[in-house]
C-alpha positions as CSV (number, residue, x, y, z in Angstrom):
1,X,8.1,3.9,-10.1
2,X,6.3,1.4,-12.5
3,X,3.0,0.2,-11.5
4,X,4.1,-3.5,-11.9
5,X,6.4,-3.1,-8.8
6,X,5.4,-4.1,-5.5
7,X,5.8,-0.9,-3.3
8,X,3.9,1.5,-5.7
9,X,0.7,4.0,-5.2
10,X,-1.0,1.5,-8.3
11,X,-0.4,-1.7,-6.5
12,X,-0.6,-0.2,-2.7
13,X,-4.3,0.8,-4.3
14,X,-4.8,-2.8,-4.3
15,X,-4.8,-3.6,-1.0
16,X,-7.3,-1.1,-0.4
17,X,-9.4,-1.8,-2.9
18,X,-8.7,-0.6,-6.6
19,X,-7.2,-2.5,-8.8
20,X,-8.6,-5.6,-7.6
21,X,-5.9,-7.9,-7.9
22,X,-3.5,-10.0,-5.1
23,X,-0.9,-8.1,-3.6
24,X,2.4,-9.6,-2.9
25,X,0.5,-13.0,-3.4
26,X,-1.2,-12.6,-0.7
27,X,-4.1,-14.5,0.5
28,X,-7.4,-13.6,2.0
29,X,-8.6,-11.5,-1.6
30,X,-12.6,-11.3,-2.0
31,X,-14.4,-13.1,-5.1
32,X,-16.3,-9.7,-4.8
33,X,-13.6,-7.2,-5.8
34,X,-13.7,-5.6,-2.8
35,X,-9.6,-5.5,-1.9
36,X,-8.3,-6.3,1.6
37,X,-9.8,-3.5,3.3
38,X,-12.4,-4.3,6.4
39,X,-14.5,-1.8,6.0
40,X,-17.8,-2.5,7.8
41,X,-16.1,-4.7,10.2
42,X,-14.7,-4.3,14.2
43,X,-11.5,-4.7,12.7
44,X,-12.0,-1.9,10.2
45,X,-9.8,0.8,12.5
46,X,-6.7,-1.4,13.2
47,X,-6.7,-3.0,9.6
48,X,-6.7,0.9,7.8
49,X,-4.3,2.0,10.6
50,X,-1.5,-1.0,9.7
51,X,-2.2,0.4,5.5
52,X,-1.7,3.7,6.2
53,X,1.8,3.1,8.5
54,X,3.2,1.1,5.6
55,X,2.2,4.5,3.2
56,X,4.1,6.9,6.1
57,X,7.1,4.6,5.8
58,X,7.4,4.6,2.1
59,X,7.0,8.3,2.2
60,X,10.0,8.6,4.5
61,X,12.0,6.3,2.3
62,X,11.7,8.5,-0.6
63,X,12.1,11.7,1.7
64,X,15.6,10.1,2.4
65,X,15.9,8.9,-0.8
66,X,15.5,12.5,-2.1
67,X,17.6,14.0,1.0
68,X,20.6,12.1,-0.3
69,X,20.4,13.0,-3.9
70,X,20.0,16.9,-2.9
71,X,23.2,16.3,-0.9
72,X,25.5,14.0,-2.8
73,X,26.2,16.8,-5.4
C-alpha cells in the first residue's frame, strides 16, 4: 500500500502523531505538531481506544483479503 493512500500504517501514523499532516481533511489538527492524539487529557483513553479499533479492523480486512487469495487458487 502507498503512503499517499488514506488507510495506510504512514498516514494512520498521522493521526497519532507522526507525520504531522491532516488526515482525511480532517479538522481539529494542532499548530504544534502534535497529531490528533489526546494524550494528557480525560479523553486520552476513549480517543486511543476509537484509533486503535480502526487499526484491528484494517488488520481483519487484509486477513480476509489474504484468506481469499490463499483460497481462490
Amino acid at each position: 500500500m502507498e503512503q499517499k493512500e488514506l488507510l495506510s500504517f504512514f498516514a494512520l501514523g498521522g493521526i497519532h502523531g507522526l507525520p504531522y499532516e491532516s488526515w482525511d481533511q480532517a479538522f481539529g489538527k494542532t499548530t504544534q505538531k502534535a497529531g490528533y492524539c489526546t494524550h494528557g487529557s480525560n479523553v486520552f483513553p476513549t480517543w486511543h481506544r476509537a484509533y486503535v479499533a480502526l487499526f484491528e479492523v484494517i488488520f481483519v480486512l487484509f486477513l480476509v483479503k489474504i484468506y481469499l487469495m490463499s483460497t481462490s487458487s
